[in-house]
N, C-alpha and C positions, 0 to 999 in steps of 0.2 A: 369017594364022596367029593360032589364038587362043591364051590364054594354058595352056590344057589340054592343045596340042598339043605342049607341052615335056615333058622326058623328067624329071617330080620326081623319080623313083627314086636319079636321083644322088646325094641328098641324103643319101638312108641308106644307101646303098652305101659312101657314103667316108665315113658318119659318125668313124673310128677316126681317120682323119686331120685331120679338121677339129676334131675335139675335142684332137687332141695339141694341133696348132696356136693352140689354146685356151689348154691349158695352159703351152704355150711364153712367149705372150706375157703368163699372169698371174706366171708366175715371172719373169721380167723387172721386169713394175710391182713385186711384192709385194717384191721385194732394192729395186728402186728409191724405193720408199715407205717404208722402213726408210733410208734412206740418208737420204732428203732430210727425213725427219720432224724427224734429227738436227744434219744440216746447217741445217735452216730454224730450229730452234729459237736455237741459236748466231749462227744470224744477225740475229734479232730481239729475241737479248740486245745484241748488237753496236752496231744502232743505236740502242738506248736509251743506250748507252756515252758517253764524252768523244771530241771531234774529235784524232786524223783515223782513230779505230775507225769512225765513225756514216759518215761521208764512205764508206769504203772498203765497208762492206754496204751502203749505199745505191747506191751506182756496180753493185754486184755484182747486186744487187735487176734495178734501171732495166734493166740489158744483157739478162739471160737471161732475165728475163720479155717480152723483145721477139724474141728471137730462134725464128724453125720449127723444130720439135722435128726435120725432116730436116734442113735444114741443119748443127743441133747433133751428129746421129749421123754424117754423112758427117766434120767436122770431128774427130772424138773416132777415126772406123775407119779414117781415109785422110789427114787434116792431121797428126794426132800421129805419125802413123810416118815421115811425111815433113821432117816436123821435127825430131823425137827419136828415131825411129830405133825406135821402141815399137809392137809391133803387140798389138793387143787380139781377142780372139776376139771374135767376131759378140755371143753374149751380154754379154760384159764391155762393148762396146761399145755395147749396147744399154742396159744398167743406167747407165753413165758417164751417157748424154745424157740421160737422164730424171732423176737426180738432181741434173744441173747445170740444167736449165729448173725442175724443180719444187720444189726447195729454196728460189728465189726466190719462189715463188708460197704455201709453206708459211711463209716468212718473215713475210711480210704478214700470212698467216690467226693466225700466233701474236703479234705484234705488238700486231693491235689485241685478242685476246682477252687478253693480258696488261694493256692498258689498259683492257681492261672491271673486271677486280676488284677489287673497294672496296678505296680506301689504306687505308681504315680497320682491315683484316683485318693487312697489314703492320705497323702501328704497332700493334694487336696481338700482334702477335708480338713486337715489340721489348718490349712492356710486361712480357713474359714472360722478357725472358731470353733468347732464341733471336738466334739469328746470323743473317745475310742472307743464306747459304746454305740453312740451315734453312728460313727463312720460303720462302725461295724453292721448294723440293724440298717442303716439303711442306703449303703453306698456299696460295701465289700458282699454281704450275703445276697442281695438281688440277685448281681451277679454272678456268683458262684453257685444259687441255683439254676438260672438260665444255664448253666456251663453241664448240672449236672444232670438236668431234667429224664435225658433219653438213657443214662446209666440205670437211674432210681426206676424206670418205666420198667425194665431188664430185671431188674433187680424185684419187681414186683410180681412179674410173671414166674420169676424161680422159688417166689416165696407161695402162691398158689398150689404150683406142682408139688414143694414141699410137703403140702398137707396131705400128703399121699401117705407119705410113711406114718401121719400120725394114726393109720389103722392098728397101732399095735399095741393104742391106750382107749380103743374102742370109738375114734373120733367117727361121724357118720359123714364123710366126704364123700367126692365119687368114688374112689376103688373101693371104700368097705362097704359102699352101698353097690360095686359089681359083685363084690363077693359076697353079701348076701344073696344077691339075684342067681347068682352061678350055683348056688350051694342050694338053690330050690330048683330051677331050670335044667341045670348040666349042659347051660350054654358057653362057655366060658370067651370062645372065639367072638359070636357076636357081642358078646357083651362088655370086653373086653376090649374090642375094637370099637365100640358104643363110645368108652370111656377116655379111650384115644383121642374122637375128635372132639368131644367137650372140651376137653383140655387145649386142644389147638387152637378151636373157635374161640377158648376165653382170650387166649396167649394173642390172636390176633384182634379181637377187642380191644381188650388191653392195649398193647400199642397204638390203637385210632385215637382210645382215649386221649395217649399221655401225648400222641400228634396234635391233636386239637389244644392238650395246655400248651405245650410249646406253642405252637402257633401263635395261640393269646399271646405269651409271656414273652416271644421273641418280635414277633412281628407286628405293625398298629393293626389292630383289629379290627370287624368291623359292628356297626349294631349298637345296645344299650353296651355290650362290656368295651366296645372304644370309647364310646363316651365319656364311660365314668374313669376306665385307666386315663383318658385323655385330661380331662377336668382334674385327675390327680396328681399329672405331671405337669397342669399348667399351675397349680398352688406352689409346687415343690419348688417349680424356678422363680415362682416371684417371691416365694419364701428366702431363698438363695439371692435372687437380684436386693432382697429389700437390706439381709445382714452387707451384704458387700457397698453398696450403697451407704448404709451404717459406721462404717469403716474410714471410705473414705474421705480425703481432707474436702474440706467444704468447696475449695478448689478448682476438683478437679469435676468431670463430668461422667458419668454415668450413666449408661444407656437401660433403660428401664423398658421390659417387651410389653407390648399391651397386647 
């Protein structure tokens, strides 16, 4: 039997389905990637923290970066109710396990792009006046996401493919929507390979996407979104020029950008 002798028409025939099931599982990563961007971030403030903050995200870190994303959503759809008595719908359950695995893993990527930015930029900030929340929100974190942008893009593409495994709490993604189709069809090859390159196409989506943030975020832009970054970082320096300005002895002279 050759490979021609298979029925491809399936492919498009159920394309409506395979693409829900597309979008099933990017709404799952996308709540999930908002969850852990937040969570990891918090976490990689933590172990820079005094003991026993640093201990307790580090312990947190080590565990769920080791643990199968199945084992993490069976434990999350079927241990917590059996524990506490708490049932999660299928999605809920599915967004849980991916924010507890990838939070650990966004921890690390923010970590070390927090330790990439010059101290020197901080003690800046101190020189100016500014608080350590300040420097932090809006001098250290810019960039150390710039730094982590193309990890986090990686990291979202593994949390999509993730939702593969959650077919074993009945999530309806692409593979439990091939394996329905297969279990009516007895096509399993094409359908199978159906499900393959949706997976690829998103994965290379996906990365144009987070090419195009970077882009923005690294390089001046062009269009309404330079603009307005533009107009924002011209407030920012004259906010800057006007405290320094502030400071100094009446004296001395100050060059002010117009």
């Amino acid at each position: 039997m050759s490979i021609t002798d298979y029925d491809w028409s399936l492919i498009w025939d159920n394309r409506e389905a395979l693409l829900a099931g597309l979008w099933t599982a990017f709404s799952v990563a996308i709540v999930g990637l908002a969850i852990s961007l937040v969570f990891g971030l918090f976490l990689a403030v933590l172990r820079s923290a005094p003991r026993p903050l640093n201990w307790i995200a580090s312990t947190y870190i080590n565990v769920f970066r080791g643990v199968p994303a199945l084992v993490s959503v069976i434990w999350v759809y079927f241990g917590v109710a059996l524990l506490l008595g708490v049932r999660f719908t299928v999605f809920q359950a599915g967004v849980i396990a991916l924010s507890l695995l990838y939070s650990a893993f966004f921890a690390e990527i923010f970590r070390s792009a927090l330790q990439a930015v010059p101290p020197g930029h901080t003690e800046a900030g101190w020189a100016l006046g500014m608080r350590s929340s300040q420097i932090f929100f809006s001098v250290t974190l810019p960039q150390a996401v710039k730094i982590a942008l193309p990890n986090i893009g990686s990291m979202f593409i593994g949390m999509v493919k993730d939702t593969s495994t959650f077919t074993v709490i009945g999530l309806l993604e692409v593979v439990r929507v091939t394996q329905n189709l297969v279990a009516t069809t007895f096509q399993p090859f094409v359908l199978y390979t159906a499900a393959a390159i949706i997976y690829v196409l998103a994965a290379f989506a996906i990365d144009i996407v987070f090419r195009l943030i970077e882009g923005a975020y690294v390089r001046p832009p062009l269009g309404v979104v330079g603009r307005t970054l533009r107009a924002r970082q011209r407030r920012t320096i004259e906010a800057i020029a006007a405290r320094i300005k502030a400071v100094t002895p009446a004296t001395g002279t100050v060059y002010t950008p117009k």
